[in-house]
C-alpha positions as CSV (number, residue, x, y, z in Angstrom):
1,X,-49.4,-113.3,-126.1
2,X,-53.6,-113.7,-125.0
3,X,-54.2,-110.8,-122.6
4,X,-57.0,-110.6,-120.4
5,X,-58.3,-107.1,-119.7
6,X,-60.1,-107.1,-115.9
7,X,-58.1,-109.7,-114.6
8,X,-59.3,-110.0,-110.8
9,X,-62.9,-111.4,-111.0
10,X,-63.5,-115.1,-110.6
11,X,-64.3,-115.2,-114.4
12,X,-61.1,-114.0,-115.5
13,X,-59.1,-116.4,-112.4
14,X,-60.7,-119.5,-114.3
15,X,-60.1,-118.0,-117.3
16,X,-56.2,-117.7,-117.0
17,X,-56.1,-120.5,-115.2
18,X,-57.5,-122.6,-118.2
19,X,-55.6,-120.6,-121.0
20,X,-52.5,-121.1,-119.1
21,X,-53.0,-125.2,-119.0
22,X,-54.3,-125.7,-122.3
23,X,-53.6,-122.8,-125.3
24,X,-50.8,-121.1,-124.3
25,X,-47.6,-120.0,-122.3
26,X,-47.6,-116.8,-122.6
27,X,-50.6,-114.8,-120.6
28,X,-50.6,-111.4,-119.7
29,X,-53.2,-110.6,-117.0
30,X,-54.1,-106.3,-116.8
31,X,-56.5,-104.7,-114.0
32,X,-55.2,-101.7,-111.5
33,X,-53.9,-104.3,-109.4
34,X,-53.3,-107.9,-110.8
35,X,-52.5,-110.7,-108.8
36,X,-50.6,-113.8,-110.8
37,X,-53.2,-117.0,-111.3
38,X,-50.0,-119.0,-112.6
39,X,-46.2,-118.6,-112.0
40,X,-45.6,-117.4,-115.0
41,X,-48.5,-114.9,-115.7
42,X,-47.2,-111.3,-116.1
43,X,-48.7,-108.6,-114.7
44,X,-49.8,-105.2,-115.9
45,X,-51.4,-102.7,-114.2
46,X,-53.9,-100.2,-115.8
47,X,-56.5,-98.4,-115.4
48,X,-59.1,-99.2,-119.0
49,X,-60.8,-95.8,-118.9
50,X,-57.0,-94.6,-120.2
51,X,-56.8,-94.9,-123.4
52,X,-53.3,-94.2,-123.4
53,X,-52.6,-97.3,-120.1
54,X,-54.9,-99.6,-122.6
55,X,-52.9,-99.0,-125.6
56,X,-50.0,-100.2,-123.4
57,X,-52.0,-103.1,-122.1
58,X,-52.9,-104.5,-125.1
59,X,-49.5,-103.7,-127.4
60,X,-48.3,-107.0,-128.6
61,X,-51.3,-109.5,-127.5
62,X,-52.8,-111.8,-130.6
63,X,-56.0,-112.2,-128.3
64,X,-57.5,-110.2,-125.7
65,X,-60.4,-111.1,-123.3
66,X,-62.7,-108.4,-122.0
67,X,-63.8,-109.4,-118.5
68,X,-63.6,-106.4,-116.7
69,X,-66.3,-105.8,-113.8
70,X,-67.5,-103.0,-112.1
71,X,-69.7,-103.1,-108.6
72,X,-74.0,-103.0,-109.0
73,X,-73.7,-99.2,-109.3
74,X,-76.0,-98.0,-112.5
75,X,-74.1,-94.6,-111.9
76,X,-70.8,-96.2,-112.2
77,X,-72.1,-98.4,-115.4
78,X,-73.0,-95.7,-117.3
79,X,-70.0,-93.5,-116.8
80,X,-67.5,-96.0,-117.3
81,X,-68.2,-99.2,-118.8
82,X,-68.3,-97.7,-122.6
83,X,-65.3,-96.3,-122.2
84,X,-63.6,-98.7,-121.1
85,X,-65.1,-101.1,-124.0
86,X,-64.4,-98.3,-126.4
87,X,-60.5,-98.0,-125.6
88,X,-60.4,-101.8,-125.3
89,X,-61.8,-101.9,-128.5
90,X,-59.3,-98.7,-129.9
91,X,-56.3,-100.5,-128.0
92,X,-57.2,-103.9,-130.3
93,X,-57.2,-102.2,-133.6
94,X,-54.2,-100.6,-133.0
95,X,-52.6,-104.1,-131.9
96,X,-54.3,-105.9,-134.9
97,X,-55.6,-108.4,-131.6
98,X,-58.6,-110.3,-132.0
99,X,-60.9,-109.4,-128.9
100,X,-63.5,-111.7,-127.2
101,X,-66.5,-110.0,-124.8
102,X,-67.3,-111.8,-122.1
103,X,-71.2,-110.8,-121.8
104,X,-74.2,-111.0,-119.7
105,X,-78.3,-111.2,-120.6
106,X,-79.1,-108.0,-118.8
107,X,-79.9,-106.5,-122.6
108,X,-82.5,-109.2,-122.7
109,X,-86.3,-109.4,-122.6
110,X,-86.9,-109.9,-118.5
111,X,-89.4,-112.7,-120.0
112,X,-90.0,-116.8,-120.0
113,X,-89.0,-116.5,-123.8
114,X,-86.3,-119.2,-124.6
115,X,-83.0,-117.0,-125.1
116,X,-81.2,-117.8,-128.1
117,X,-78.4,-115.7,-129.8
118,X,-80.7,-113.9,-132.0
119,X,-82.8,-112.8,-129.3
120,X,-84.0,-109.3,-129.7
121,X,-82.4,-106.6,-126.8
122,X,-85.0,-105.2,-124.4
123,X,-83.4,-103.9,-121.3
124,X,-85.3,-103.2,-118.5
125,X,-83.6,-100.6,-116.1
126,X,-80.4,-98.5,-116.5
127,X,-78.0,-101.4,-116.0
128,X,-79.7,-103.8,-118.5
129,X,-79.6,-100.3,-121.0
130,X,-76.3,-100.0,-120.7
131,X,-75.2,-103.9,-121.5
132,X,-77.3,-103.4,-124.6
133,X,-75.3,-100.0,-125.6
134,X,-72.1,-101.8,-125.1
135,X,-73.2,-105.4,-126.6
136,X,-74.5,-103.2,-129.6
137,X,-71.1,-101.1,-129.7
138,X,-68.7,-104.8,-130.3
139,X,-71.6,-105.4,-132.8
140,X,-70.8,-102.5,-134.6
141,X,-67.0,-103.4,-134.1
142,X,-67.7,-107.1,-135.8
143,X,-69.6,-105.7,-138.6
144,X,-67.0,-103.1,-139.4
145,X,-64.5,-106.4,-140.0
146,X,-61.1,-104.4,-139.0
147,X,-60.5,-107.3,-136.3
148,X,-62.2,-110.6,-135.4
149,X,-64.4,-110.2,-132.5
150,X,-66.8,-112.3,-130.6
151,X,-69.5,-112.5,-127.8
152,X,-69.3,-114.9,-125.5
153,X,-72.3,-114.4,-123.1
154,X,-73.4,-116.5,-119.8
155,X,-76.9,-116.4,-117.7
156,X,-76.7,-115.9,-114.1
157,X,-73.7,-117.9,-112.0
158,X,-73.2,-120.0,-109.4
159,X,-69.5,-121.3,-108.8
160,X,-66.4,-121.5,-106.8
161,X,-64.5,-119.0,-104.9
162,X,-65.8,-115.5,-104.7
163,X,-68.2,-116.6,-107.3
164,X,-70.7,-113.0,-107.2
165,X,-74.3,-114.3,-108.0
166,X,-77.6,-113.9,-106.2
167,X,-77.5,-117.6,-106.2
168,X,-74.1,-117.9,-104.2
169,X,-75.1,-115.0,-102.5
170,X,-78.7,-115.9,-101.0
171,X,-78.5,-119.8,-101.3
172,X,-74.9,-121.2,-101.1
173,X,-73.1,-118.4,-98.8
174,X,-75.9,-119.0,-96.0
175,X,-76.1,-122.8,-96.5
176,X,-72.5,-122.6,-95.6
177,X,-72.8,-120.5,-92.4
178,X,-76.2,-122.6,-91.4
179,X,-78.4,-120.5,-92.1
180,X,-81.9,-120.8,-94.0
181,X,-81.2,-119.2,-97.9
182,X,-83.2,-117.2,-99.5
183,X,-85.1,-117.3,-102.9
184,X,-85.6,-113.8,-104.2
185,X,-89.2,-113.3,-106.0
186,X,-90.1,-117.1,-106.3
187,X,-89.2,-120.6,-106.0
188,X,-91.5,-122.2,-109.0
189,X,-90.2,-120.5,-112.5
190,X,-87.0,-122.4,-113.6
191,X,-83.4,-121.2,-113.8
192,X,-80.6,-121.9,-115.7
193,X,-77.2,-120.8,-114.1
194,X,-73.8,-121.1,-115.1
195,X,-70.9,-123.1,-113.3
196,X,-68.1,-120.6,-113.9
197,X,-65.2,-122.3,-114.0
198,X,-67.2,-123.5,-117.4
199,X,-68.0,-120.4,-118.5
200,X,-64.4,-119.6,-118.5
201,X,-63.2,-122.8,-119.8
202,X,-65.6,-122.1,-123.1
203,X,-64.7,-118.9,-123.4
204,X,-61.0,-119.8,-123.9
205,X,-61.9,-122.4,-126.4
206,X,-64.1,-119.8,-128.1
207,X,-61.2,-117.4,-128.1
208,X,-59.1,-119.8,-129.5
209,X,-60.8,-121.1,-132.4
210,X,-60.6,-118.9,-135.3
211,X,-64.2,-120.2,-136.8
212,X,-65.5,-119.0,-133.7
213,X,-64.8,-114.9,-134.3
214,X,-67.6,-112.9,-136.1
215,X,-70.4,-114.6,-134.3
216,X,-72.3,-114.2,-131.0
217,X,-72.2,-117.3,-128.5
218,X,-74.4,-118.5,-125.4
219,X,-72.1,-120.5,-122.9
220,X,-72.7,-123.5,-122.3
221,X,-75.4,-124.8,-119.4
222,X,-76.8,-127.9,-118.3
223,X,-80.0,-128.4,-119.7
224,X,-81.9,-129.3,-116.4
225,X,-83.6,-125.8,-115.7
226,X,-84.3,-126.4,-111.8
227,X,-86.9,-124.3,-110.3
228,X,-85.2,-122.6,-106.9
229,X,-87.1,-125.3,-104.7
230,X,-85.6,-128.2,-106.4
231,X,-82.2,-126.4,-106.2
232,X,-82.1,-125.3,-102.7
233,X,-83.3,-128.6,-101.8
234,X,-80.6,-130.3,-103.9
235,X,-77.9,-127.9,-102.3
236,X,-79.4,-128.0,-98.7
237,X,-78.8,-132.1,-98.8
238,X,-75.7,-131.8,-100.4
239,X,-74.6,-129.5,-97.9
240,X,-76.3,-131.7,-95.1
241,X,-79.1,-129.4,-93.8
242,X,-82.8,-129.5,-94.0
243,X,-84.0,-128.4,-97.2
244,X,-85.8,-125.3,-95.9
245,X,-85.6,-122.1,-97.1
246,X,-87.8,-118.8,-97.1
247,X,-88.9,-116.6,-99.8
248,X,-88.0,-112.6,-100.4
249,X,-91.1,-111.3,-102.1
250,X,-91.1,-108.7,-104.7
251,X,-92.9,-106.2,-102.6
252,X,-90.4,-106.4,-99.9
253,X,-87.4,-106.0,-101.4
254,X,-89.0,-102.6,-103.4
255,X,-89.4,-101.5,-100.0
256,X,-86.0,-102.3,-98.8
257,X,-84.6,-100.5,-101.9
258,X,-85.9,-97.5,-100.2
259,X,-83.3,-97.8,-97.4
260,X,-80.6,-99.5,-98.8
261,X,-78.7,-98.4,-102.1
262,X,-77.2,-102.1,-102.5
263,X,-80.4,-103.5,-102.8
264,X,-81.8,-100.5,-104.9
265,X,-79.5,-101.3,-107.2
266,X,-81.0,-104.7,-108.0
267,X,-84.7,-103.9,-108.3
268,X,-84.4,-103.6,-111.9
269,X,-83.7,-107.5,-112.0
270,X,-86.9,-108.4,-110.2
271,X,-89.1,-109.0,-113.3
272,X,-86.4,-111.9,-114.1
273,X,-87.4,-114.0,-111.4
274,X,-90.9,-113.9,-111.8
275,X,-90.3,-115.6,-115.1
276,X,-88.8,-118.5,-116.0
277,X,-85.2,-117.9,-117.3
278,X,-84.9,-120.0,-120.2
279,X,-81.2,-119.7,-121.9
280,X,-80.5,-122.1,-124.4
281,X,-76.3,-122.8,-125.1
282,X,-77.3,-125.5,-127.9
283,X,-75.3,-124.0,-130.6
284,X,-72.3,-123.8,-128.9
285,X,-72.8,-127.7,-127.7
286,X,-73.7,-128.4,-131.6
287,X,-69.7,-127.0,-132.4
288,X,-67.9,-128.0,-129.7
289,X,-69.9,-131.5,-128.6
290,X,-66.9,-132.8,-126.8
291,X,-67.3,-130.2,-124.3
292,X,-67.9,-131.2,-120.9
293,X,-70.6,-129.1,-118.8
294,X,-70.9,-129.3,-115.2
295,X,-74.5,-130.6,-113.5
296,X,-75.7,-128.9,-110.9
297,X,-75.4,-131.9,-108.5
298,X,-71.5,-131.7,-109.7
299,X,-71.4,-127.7,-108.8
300,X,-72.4,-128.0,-105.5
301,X,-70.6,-130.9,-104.9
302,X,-67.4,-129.6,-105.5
303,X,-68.3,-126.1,-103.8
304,X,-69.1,-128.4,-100.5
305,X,-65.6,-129.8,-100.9
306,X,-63.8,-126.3,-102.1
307,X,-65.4,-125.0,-98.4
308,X,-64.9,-128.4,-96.3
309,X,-60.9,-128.7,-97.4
310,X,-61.0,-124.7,-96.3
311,X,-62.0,-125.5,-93.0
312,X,-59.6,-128.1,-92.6
């Protein structure tokens, strides 16, 4: 049994839908209120900051996938993200499960430094502090050695679905309901975003390649880098519009943040688009070279397609 703990996010619908077709038949999917990806998926509901619900959860799984989100509230984040990571992690031991943590680079330095898997953590902002906190809490969990663990951790996303990204967000979402998109900070430093459907697909073969537990791994991305300009341009054609587009600038999103707790929230990520986000995904290319990762050109392709066969 591979159970995946947050089940409702687009990471963890790829991610079931991939484990399902390709490593195994028997998937349990746990959030308050799962919805089946497959026929066959069963269904647990539970709420992860119960430790006694997670136990339950997690009883009888050989792997289990952290994936579990919570809204851009630092509030939120610091009151129950460790504890749910801390009775996921309790709920493994007790199972004897191996556990995979889906990650993000918020614990990062909000610099143009290439980001490898040894890169220092240097959060900037309460959210980014409290991704380092839990990232360093499944360390401690790998070190100690009672279970195989792993990190499986992904840059910013762009995708399918209900994809949640600034990218989709500012730049895809409005391309689709013709309007102009937006590019938050700059358009000039370099990006490199994640297609999730591939983020989920590695994740599953990281989860189910024993070789891969007791190590920290960067998903992999393609190695283009665009800047925003040459992806909104690449997207706007795709998408058959002009490629126009307008810029937010730093100063006037602080000031929004004044009137609006939504975009408050995501001040603290500023000082990453003012940089060039460099995440580099070679070692997980260099062990798994058969792996096929998405281009950009690819993405938005089959995004434009995904929304045209909607509005059929």
């Amino acid at each position: 049994m591979q159970t995946i703990l947050g089940a409702n996010g687009q990471i963890a619908t790829e991610l079931a839908r991939t484990l399902h077709q390709h490593h195994t038949g028997e998937l349990r999917l746990v959030s308050r209120n799962p919805r089946k990806v497959n026929e066959d998926d069963t269904l647990m509901a539970a709420n992860l900051l119960d430790a006694g619900q997670t136990i339950q959860a997690v009883k009888g799984s050989t792997i289990v996938y952290f994936t579990a989100g919570l809204p851009p509230d630092s509030k939120l984040w610091e009151e129950q993200f460790p504890v749910m990571l801390r009775n996921a992690l309790q709920a493994c031991r007790m199972a004897g499960a191996s556990f995979a943590y889906f990650d993000n680079t918020y614990m990062y330095p909000q610099n143009s430094q290439i980001q490898t898997e040894e890169t220092r953590f240097a959060p900037v902002g309460r959210k980014g502090r409290v991704r380092a906190a839990m990232a360093t809490m499944v360390l401690q969990e790998m070190a100690r050695g009672d279970i195989p663990v792993l990190i499986a951790r992904a840059p910013e996303f762009y995708g399918p679905g209900k994809t949640q990204s600034f990218t989709n967000a500012l730049i895809i979402d409005r391309l689709k309901a013709g309007k102009r998109p937006l590019v938050p900070v700059r358009d000039d430093t370099r990006r490199t975003l994640i297609w999730t459907p591939d983020a989920s697909r590695a994740l599953a073969t990281l989860g189910n390649t024993p070789g891969a537990f007791g190590q920290t791994w960067h998903l992999p991305c393609c190695d283009d880098r665009p800047t925003y300009k040459t992806f909104v341009t690449m997207a706007s054609r795709i998408f058959g519009q002009a490629p126009s587009y307008s810029v937010i600038g730093k100063w006037p999103l602080i000031i929004a943040g004044i009137f609006s707790k939504k975009v408050r929230e995501i001040r603290e990520l500023l000082p990453r688009y003012e940089q060039d986000n460099l995440f580099d995904s070679s070692k997980f290319k260099r062990h798994f070279p058969e792996f096929p990762v998405t281009t950009y050109e690819e993405g938005l392709e089959l995004i434009r397609n995904e929304w045209k066969g909607g509005q059929a």
